[in-house]
PyMOL CGO cylinders between C-alpha atoms (Angstrom):
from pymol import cmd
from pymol.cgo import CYLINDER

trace = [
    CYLINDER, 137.11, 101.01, 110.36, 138.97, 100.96, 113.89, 0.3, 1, 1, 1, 1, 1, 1,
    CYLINDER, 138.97, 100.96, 113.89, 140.09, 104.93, 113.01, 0.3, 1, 1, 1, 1, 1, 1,
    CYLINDER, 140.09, 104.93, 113.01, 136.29, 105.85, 112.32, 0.3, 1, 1, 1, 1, 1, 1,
    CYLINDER, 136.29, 105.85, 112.32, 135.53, 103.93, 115.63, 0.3, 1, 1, 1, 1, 1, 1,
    CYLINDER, 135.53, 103.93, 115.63, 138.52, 105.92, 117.63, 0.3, 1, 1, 1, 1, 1, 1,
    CYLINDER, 138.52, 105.92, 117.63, 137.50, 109.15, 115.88, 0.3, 1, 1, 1, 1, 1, 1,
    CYLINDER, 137.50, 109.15, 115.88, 133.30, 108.88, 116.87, 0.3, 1, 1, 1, 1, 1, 1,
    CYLINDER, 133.30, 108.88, 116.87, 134.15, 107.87, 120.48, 0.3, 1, 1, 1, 1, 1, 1,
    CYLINDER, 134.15, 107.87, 120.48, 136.81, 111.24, 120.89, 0.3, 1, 1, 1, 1, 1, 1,
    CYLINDER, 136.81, 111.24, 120.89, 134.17, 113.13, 119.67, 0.3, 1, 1, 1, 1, 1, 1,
    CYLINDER, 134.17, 113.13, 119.67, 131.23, 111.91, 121.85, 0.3, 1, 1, 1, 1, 1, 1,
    CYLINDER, 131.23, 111.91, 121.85, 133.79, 112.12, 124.67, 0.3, 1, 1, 1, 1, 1, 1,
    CYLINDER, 133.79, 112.12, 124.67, 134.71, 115.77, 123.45, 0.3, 1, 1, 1, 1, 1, 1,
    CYLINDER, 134.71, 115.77, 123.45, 131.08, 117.18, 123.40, 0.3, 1, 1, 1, 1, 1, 1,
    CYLINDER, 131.08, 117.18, 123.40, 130.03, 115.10, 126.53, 0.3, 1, 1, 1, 1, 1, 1,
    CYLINDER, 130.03, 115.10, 126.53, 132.67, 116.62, 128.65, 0.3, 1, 1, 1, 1, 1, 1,
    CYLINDER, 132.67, 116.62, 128.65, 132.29, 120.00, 127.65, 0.3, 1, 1, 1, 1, 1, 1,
    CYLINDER, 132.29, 120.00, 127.65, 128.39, 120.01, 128.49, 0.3, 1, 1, 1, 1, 1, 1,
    CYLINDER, 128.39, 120.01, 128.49, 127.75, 122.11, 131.47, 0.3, 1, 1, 1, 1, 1, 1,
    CYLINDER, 127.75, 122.11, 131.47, 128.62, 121.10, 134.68, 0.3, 1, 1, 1, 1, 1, 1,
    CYLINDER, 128.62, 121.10, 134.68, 125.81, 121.82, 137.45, 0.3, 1, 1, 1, 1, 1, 1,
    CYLINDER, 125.81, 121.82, 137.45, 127.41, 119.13, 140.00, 0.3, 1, 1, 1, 1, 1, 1,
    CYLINDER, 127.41, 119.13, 140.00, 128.57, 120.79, 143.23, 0.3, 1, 1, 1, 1, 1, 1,
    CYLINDER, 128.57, 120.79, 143.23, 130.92, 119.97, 145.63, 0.3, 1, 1, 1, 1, 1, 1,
    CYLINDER, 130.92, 119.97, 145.63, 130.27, 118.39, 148.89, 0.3, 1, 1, 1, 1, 1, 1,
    CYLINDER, 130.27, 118.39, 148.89, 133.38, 119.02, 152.18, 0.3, 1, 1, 1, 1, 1, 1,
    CYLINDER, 133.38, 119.02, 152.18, 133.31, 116.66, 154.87, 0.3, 1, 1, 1, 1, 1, 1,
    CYLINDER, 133.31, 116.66, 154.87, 133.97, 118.06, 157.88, 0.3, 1, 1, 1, 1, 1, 1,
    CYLINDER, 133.97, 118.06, 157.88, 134.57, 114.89, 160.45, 0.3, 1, 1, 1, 1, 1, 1,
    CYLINDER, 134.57, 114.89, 160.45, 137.68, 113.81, 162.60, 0.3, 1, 1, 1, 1, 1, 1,
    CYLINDER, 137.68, 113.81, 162.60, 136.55, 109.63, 162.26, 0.3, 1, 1, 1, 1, 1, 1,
    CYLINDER, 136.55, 109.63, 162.26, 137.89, 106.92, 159.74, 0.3, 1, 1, 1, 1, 1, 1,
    CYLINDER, 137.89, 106.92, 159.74, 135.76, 103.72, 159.52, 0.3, 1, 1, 1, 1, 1, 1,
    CYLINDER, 135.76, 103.72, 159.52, 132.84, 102.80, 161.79, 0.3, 1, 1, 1, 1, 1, 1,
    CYLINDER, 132.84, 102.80, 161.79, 134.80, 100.35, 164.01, 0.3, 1, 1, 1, 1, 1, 1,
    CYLINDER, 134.80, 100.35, 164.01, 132.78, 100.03, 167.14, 0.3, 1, 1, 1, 1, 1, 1,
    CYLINDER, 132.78, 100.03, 167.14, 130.11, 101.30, 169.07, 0.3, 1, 1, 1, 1, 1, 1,
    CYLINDER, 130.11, 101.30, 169.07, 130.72, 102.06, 173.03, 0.3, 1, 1, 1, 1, 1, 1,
    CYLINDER, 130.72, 102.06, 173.03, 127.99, 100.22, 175.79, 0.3, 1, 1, 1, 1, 1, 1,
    CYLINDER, 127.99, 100.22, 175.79, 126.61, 103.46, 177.95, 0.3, 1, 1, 1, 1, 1, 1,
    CYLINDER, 126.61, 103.46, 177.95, 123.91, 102.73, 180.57, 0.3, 1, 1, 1, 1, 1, 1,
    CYLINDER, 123.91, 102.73, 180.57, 120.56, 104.50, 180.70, 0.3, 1, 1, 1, 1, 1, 1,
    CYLINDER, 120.56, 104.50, 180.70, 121.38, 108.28, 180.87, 0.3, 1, 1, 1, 1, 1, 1,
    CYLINDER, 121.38, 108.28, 180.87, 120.94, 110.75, 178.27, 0.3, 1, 1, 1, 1, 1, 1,
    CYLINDER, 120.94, 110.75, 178.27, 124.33, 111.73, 176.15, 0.3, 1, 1, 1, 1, 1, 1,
    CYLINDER, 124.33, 111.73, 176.15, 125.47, 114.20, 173.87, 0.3, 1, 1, 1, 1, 1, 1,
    CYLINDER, 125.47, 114.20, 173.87, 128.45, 112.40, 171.65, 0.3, 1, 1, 1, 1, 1, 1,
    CYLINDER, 128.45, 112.40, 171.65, 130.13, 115.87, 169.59, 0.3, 1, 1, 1, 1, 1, 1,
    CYLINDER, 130.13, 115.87, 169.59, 132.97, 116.38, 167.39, 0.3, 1, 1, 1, 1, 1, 1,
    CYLINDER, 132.97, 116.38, 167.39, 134.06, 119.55, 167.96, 0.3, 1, 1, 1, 1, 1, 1,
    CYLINDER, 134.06, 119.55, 167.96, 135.85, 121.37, 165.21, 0.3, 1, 1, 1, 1, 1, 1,
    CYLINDER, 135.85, 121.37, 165.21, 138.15, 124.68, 165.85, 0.3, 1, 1, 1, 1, 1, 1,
    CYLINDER, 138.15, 124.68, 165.85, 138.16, 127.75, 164.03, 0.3, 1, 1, 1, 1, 1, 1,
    CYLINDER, 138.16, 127.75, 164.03, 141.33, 126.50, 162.17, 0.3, 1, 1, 1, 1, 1, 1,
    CYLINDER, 141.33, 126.50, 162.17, 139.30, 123.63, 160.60, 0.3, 1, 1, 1, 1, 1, 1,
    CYLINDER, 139.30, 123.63, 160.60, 135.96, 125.71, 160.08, 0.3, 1, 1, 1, 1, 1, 1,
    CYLINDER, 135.96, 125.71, 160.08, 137.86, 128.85, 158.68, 0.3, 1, 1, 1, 1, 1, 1,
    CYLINDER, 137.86, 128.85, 158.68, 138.33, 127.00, 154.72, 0.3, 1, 1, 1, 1, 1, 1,
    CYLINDER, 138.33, 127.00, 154.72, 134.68, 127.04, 154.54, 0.3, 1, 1, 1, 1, 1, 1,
    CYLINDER, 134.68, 127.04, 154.54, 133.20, 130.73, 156.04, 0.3, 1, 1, 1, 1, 1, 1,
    CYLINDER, 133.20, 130.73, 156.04, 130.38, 131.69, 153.87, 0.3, 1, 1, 1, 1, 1, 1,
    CYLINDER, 130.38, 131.69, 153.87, 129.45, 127.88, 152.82, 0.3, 1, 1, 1, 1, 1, 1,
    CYLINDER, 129.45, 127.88, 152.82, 126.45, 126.09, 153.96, 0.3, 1, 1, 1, 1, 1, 1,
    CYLINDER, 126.45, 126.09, 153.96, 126.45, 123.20, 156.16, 0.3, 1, 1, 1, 1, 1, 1,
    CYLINDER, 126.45, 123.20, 156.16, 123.94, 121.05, 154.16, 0.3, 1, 1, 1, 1, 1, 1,
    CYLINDER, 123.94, 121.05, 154.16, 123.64, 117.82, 156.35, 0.3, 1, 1, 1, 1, 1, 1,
    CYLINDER, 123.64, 117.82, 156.35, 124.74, 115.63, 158.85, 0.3, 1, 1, 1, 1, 1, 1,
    CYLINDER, 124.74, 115.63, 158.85, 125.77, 111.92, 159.08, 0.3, 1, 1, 1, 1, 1, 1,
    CYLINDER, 125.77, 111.92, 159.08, 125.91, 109.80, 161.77, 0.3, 1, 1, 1, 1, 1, 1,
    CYLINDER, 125.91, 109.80, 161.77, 127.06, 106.18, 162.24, 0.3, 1, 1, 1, 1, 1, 1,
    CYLINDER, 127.06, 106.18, 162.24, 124.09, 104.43, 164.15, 0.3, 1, 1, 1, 1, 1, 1,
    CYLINDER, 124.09, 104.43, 164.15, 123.71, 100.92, 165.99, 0.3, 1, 1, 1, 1, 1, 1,
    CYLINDER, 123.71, 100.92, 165.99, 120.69, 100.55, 168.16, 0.3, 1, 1, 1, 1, 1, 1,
    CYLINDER, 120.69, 100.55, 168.16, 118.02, 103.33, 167.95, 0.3, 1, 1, 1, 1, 1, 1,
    CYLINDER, 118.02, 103.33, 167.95, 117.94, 104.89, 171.63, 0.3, 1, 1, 1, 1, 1, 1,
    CYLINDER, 117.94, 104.89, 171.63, 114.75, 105.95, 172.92, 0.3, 1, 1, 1, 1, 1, 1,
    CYLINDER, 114.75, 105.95, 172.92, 115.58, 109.50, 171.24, 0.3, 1, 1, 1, 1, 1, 1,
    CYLINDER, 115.58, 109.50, 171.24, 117.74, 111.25, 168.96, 0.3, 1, 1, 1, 1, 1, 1,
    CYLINDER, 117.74, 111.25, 168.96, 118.25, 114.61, 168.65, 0.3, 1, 1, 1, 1, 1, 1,
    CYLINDER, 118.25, 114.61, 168.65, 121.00, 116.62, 166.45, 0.3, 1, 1, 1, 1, 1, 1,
    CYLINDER, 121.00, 116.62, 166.45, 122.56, 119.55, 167.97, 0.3, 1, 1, 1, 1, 1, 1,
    CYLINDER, 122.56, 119.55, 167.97, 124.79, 121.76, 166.01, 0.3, 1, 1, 1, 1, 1, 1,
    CYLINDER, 124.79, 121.76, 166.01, 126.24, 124.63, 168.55, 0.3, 1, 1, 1, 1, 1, 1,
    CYLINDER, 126.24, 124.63, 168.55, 128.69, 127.65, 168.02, 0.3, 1, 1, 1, 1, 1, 1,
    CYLINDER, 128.69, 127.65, 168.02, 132.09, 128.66, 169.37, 0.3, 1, 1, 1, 1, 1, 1,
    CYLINDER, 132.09, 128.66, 169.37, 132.45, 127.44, 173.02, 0.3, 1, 1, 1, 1, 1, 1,
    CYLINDER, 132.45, 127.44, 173.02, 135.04, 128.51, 175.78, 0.3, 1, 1, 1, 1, 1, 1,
    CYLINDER, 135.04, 128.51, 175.78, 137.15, 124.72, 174.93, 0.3, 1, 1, 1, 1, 1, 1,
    CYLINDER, 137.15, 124.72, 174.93, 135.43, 122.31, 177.22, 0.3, 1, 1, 1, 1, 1, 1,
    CYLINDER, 135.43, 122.31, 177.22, 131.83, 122.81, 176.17, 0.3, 1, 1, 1, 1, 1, 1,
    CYLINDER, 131.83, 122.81, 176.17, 129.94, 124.01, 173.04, 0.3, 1, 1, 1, 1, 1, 1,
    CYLINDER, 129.94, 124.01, 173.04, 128.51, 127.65, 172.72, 0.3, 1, 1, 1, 1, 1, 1,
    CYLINDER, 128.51, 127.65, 172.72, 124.78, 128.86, 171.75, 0.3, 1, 1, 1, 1, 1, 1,
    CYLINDER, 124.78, 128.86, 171.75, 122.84, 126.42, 170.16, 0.3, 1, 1, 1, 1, 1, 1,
    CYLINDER, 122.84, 126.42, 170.16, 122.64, 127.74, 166.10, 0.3, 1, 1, 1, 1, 1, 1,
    CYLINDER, 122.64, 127.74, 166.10, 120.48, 123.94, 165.03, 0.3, 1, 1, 1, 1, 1, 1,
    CYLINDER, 120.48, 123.94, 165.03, 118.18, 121.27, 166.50, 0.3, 1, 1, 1, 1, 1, 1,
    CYLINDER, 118.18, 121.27, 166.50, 116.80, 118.46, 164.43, 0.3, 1, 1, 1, 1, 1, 1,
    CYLINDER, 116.80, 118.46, 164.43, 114.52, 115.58, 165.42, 0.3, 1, 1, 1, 1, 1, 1,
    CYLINDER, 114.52, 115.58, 165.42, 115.94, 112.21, 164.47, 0.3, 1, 1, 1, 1, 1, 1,
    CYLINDER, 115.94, 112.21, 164.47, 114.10, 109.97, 166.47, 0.3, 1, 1, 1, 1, 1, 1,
    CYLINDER, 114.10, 109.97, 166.47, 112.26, 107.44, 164.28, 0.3, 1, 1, 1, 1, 1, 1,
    CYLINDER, 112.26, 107.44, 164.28, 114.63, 108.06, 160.88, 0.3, 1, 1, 1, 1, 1, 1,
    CYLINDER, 114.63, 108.06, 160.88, 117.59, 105.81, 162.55, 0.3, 1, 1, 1, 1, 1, 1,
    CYLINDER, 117.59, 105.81, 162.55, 119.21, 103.47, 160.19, 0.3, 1, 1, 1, 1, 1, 1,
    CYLINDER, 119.21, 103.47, 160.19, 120.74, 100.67, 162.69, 0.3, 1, 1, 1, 1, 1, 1,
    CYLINDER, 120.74, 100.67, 162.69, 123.39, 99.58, 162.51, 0.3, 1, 1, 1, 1, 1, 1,
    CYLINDER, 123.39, 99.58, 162.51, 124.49, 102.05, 159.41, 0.3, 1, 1, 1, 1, 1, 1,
    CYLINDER, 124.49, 102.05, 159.41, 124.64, 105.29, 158.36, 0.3, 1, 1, 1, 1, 1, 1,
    CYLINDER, 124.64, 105.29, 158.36, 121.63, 107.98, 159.35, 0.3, 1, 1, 1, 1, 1, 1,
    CYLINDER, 121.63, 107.98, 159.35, 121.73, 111.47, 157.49, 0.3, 1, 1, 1, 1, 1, 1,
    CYLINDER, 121.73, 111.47, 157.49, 119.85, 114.52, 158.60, 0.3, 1, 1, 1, 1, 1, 1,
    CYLINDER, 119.85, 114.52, 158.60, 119.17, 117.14, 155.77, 0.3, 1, 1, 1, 1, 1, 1,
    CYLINDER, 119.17, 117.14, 155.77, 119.27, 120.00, 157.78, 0.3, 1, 1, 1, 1, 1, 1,
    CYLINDER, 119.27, 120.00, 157.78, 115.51, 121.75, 157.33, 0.3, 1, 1, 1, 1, 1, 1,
    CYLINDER, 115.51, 121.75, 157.33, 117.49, 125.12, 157.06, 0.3, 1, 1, 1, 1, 1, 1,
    CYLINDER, 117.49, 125.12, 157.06, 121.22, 125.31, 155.68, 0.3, 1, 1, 1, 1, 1, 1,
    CYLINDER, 121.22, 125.31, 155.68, 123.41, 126.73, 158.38, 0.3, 1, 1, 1, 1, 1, 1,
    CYLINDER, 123.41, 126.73, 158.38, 125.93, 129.59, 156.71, 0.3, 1, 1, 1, 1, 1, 1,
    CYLINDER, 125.93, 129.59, 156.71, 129.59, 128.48, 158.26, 0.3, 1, 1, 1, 1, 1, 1,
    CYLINDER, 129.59, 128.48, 158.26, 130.89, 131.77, 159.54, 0.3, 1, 1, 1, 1, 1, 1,
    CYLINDER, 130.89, 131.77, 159.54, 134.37, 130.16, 159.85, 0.3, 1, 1, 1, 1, 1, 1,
    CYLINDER, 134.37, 130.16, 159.85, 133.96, 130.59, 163.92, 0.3, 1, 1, 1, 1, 1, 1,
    CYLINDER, 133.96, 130.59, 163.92, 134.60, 126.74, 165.83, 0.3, 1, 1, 1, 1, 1, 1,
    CYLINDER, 134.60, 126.74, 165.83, 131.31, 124.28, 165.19, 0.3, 1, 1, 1, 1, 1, 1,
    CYLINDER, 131.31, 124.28, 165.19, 130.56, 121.19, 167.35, 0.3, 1, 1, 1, 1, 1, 1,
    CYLINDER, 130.56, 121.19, 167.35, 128.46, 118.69, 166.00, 0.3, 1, 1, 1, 1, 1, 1,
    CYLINDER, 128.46, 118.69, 166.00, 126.61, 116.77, 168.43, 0.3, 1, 1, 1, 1, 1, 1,
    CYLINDER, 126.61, 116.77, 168.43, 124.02, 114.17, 168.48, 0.3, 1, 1, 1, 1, 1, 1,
    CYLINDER, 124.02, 114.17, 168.48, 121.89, 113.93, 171.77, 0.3, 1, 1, 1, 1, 1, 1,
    CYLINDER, 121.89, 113.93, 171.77, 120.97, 110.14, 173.07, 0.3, 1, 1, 1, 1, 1, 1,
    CYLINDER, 120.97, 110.14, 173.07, 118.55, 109.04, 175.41, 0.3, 1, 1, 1, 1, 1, 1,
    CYLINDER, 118.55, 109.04, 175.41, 119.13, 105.26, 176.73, 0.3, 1, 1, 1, 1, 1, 1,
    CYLINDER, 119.13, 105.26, 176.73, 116.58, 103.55, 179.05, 0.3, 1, 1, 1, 1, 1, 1,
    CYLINDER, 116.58, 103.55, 179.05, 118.59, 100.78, 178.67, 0.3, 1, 1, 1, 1, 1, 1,
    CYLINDER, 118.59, 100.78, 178.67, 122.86, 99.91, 178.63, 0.3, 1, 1, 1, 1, 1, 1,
    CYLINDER, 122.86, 99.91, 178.63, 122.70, 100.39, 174.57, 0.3, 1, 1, 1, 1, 1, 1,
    CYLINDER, 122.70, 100.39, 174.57, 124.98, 100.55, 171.70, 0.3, 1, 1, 1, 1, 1, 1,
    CYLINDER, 124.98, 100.55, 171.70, 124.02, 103.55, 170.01, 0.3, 1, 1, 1, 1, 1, 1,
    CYLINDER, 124.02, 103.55, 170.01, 126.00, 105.52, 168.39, 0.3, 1, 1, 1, 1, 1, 1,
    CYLINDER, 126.00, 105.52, 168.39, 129.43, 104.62, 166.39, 0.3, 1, 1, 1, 1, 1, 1,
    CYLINDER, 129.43, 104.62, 166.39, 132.98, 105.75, 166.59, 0.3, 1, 1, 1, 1, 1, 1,
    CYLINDER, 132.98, 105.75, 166.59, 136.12, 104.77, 164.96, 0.3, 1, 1, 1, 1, 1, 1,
    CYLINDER, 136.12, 104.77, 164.96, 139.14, 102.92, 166.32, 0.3, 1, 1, 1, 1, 1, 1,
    CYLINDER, 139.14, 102.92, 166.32, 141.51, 105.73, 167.32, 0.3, 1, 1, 1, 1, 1, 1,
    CYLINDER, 141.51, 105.73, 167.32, 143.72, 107.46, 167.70, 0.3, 1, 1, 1, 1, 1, 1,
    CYLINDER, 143.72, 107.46, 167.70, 141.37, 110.43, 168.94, 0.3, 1, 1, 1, 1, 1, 1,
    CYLINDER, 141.37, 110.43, 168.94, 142.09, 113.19, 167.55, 0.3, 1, 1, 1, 1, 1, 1,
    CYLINDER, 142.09, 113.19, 167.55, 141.76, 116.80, 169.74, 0.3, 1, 1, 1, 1, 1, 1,
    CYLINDER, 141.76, 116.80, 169.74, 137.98, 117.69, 169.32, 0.3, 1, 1, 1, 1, 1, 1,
    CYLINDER, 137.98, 117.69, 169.32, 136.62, 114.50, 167.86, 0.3, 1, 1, 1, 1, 1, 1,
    CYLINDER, 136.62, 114.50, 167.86, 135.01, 112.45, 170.97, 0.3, 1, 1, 1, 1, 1, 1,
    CYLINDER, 135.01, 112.45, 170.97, 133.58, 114.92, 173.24, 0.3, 1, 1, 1, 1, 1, 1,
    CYLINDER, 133.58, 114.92, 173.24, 130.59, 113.36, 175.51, 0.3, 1, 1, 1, 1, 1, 1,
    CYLINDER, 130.59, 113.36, 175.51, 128.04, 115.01, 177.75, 0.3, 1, 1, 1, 1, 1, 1,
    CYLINDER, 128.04, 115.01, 177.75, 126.40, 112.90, 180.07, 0.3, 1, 1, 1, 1, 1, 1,
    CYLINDER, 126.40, 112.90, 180.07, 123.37, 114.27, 181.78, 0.3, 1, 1, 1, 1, 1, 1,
    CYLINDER, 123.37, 114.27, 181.78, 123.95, 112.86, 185.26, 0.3, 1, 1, 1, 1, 1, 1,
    CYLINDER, 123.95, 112.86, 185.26, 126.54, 114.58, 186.07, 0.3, 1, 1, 1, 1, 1, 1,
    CYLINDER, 126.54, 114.58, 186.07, 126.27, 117.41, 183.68, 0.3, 1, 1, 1, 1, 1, 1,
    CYLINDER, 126.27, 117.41, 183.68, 129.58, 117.72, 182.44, 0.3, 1, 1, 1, 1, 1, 1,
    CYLINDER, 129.58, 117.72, 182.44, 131.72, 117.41, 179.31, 0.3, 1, 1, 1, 1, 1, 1,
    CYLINDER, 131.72, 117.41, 179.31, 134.73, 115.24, 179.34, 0.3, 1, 1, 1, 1, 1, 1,
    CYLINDER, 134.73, 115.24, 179.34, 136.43, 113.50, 176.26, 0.3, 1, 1, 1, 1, 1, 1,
    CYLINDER, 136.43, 113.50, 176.26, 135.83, 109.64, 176.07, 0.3, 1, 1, 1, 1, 1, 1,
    CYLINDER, 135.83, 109.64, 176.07, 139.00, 108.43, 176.44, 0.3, 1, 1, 1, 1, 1, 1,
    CYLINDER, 139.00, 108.43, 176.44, 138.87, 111.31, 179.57, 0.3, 1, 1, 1, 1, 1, 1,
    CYLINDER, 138.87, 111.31, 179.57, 135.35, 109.10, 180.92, 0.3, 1, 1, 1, 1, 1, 1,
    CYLINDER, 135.35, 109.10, 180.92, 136.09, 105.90, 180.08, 0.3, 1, 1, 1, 1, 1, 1,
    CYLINDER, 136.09, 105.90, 180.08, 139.87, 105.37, 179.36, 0.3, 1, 1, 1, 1, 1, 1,
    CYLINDER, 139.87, 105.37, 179.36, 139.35, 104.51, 175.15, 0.3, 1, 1, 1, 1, 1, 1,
    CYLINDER, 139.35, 104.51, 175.15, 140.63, 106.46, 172.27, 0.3, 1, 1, 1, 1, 1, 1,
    CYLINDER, 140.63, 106.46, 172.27, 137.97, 106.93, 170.02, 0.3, 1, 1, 1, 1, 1, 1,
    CYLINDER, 137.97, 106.93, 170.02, 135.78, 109.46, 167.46, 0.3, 1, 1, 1, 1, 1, 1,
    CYLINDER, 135.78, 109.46, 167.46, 132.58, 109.35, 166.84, 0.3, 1, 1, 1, 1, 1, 1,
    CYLINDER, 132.58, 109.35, 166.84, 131.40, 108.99, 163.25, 0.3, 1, 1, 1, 1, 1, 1,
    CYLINDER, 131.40, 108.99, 163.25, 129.86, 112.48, 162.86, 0.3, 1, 1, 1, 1, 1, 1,
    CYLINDER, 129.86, 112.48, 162.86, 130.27, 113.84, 159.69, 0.3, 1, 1, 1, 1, 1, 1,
    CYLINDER, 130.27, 113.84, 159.69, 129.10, 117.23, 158.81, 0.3, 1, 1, 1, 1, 1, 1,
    CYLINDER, 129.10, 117.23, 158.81, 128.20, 118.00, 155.12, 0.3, 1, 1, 1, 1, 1, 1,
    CYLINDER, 128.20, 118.00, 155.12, 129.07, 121.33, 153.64, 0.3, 1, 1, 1, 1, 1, 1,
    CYLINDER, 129.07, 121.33, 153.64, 128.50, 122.27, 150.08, 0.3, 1, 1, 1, 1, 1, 1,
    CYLINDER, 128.50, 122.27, 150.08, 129.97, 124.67, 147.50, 0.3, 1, 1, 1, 1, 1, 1,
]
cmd.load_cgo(trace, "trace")
């Protein structure tokens, strides 16, 4: 009885795995590990972006970028992805995607945008960037616990129009939990 038992269940394994196989594959492309934290910034309106060189882009030119994720704590007044091309190293390029998020925040968790277009990776430097605007000192949007690593906590802060690194602004190593989806 137990070899009729083994020999049913290899052959229900057999034919279930060679079904076909219409899953796809998803990339990340982020520079965070865990949520950690998220940093206090006063009323202003911020741009947190992980920006990600042609090196780390190149393994996926000619795949679309699906979606984005984004660690969220508080929802700030607005929120606004912002998906730019190749820059000049110290700020992003021409603006290839904006997406409203305002209103589809998950605090204190993770929010994903579907983008309403897929954007075709041309293997040319990306940076992912969520724009924030605080009427308030507000936890907003979540990063890691360090190290940073090169690209991975860029922020633009509107009042003095101009952007630095985190740890460059306000002395912490950090990256913000941006997480782009690409698909195969």
């Amino acid at each position: 009885m137990k070899r009729i038992t083994y020999f049913l269940f290899a052959l229900v394994m057999l034919f279930g795995a060679c079904g076909d196989d219409d899953r796809t594959s998803q990339f990340s492309l982020n520079h965070d590990s865990d949520n950690a934290n998220s940093p206090n910034l006063p009323e202003d309106i911020y741009e947190a972006a992980a920006q990600f060189s042609t090196s780390q882009v190149a393994a996926y030119a000619g795949l679309p970028l699906m979606e984005v994720e984004v660690y969220m704590y508080d929802s700030p007044l607005s929120t606004t992805l912002k998906i730019y091309g190749p820059g000049d190293g110290n700020r992003p390029g021409d603006l290839l995607y904006e997406g409203d998020m305002t209103g589809n925040i998950n605090n204190n968790g993770w929010t994903r945008h579907v983008l309403s277009e897929p954007l075709i990776l041309t293997g040319e430097e990306l940076w992912i960037s969520v724009r924030l605007r605080h009427g308030r000192t507000l936890q907003t949007i979540g990063c890691d616990a360090g190290p940073s690593a090169a690209g991975g906590d860029w922020l633009f802060q509107e009042s003095d129009g101009v952007w630095r690194p985190f740890d460059v602004r306000y002395g912490e190593d950090i990256n913000w939990n941006i997480r782009g989806i690409v698909q195969e």
